[in-house]
N, C-alpha and C positions, 0 to 999 in steps of 0.2 A: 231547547235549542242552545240555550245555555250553559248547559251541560254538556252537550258535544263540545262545543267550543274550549271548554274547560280539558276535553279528551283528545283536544288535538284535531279534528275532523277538517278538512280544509274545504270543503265541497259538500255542500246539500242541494237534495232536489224536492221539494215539495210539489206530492201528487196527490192528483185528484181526478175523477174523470171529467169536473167540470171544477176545477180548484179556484176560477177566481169570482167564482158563487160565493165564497165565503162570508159569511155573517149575512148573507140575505133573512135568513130564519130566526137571525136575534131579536127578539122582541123588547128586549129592558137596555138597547143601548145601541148605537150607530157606528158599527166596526167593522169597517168592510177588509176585502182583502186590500184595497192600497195603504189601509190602514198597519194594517197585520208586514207588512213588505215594508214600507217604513220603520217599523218596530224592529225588525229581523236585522235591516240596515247598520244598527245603534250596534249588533256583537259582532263578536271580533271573530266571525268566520271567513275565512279569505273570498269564495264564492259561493250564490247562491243562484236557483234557476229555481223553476216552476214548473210544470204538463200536469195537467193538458188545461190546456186556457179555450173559453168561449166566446167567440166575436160577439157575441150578445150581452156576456158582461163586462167586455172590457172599456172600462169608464174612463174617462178625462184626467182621475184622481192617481188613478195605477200608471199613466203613460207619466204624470207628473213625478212622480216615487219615483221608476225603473231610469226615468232624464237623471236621476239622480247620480246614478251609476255609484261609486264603490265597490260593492260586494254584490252589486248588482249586475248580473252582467249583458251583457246587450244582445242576448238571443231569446228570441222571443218563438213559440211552437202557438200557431193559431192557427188549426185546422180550419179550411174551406168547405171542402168535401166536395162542391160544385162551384162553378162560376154560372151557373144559369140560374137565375130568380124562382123560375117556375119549378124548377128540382129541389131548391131551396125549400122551397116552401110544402112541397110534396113530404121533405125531411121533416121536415114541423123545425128547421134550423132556426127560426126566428129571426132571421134576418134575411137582408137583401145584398144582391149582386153588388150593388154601389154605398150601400151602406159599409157592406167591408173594406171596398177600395178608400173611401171615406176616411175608416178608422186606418187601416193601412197608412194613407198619406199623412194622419194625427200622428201617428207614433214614429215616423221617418220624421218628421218634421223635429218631434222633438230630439230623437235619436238619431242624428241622420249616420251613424255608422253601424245600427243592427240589422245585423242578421236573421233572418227571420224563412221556419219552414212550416210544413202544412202537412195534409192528411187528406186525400182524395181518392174518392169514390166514384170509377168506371161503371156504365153498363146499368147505372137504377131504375127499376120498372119505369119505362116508360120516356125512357131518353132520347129523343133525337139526336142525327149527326148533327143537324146545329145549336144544340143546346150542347155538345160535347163541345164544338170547336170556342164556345161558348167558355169554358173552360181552358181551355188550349190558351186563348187570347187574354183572361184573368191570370194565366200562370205567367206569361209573358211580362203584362203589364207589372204586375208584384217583382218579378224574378225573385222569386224563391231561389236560396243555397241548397235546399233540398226539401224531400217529401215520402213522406209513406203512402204509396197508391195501392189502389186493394180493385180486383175486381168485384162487383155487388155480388151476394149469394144470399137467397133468405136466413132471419134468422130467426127463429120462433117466439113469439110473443111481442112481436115488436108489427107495428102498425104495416110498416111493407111489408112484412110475410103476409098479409091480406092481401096485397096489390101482385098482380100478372104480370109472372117475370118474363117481360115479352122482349127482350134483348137478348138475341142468340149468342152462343158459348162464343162463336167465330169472332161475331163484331164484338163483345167486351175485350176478346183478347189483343185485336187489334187495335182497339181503343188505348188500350192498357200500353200496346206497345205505343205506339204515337205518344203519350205523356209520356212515360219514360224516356223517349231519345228526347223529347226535348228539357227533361229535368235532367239529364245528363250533359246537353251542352249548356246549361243555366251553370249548374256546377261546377264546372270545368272552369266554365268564364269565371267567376268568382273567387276560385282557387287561384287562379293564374294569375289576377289582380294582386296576389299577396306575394310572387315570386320579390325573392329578394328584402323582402320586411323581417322584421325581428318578433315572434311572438311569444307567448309567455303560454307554457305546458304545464299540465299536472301530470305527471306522468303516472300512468295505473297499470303499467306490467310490461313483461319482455315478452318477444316474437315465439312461439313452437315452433317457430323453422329455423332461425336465425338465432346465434348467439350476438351476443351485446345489442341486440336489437332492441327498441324499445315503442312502446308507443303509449301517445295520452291525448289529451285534449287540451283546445284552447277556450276562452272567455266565450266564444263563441260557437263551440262544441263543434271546432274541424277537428276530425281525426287527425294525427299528424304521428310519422315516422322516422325515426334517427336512431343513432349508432351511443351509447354512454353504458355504466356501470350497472350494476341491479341495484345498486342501492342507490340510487336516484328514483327509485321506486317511494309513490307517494309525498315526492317532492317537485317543488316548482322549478323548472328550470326554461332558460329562456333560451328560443333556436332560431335559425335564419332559414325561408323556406329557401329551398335549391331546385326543388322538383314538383311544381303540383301536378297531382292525379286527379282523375275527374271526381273518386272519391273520398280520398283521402290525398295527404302533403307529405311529400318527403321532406328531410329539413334533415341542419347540421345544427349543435350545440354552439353558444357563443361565451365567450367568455363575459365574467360580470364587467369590465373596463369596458369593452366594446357596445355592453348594453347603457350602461350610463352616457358613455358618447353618443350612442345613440338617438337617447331621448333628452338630453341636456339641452 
């Protein structure tokens, strides 16, 4: 990590499919991941993010770290997959309905400006409509900025390819769609919240359609759209949004004087 830093890198993302598992398996020493996120904190990389994080391991110790903020940034990816207990647990998710709303309100509390998305799963053998709306009502209460929704499909070797895919094609698709319109007006609302604010981009490339177009992300991984040079490529530049989309932000460049009055 050090090393980057040394090469310039402005942005890491450390992955894992269950990344804040780390050091559960150490045996000769007590180092977990809020530990390792602390440590990361100390170099002088402008930002740092994490996925995929597990509601099951995310500890008291990592919400205290990430409160720290710095180089920390305030987007947090904590897959649900269900809002119903009983599907939960059919997952072997190791957790419960309220035990995530729980950790949920722990880390708003500490954070109360993150952003936070999920990863949810339509249709798993054996799901009721009220065990879906079950989920509808979880997605609500959190409001998620966003989410990656999948409809279920077996996968081989995994414990539900044993279980009866007894949710027909029809209803996951319409499942599918009902989360969707409402992770779109969640979006929407939360974009629209930033009209007019001043945010801080990494910019990572120009438009194929558009000349001088650009686009990059913020601290909190909204896509965001504006008009600058190519060589603002790979550099931070700060914008005023003008236009939110439901998934992505249009926005203008500001000048640095305007962003220190800003924040002054």
């Amino acid at each position: 990590m050090r090393e980057l830093a040394r090469q310039g890198f402005k942005e890491i993302t450390l992955l894992g499919q269950n990344v804040n598992a780390y050091g559960k398996d150490f045996t000769d020493r007590n180092y977990r991941f809020g530990d390792l996120m602390k440590d990361i904190s100390k170099i002088d990389i402008p930002r740092v993010r994490f996925t995929t994080s597990h509601p099951r391991d995310f500890d008291d110790h990592l919400i205290e770290v990430l409160a720290g903020r710095g180089n920390l940034v305030e987007h947090i990816h904590l897959p649900v997959q269900s809002g119903s207990t009983a599907i939960l647990k059919k997952m072997s998710r190791k957790y419960t309905r309220e035990s995530y709303l729980e950790l949920v309100r722990k880390i708003r509390a500490a954070i109360p400006d993150v952003v936070l998305t999920t990863d949810i799963i339509v249709g798993f053998p054996g799901e009721t409509e009220e065990q879906f709306e079950e989920t509808l009502s979880l997605v609500r209460e959190v409001r998620f900025d966003s989410a990656f929704t999948f409809i279920y499909s077996p996968r081989a070797g995994t414990p539900a390819a044993e279980m009866t895919d007894d949710v027909s094609a029809e209803t996951k698709k319409e499942r599918l769609k009902r989360l969707n319109d409402l992770m779109a007006e969640l979006s929407r609302e939360s974009n629209e919240r930033l009209k007019g604010q001043i945010v801080e981009v990494l910019v990572e490339g120009e438009s194929k359609n558009k000349a001088n177009m650009l686009s990059g992300r913020t601290r909190t991984n909204k896509l965001v759209h504006f008009e600058g040079p190519k060589e603002w490529i790979g550099q931070f530049v700060h914008v005023r949004v003008t236009e939110p989309q439901t998934w992505y932000i249009k926005a203008e460049p500001v000048e640095l004087a305007t962003v220190q009055g800003a924040v002054s």
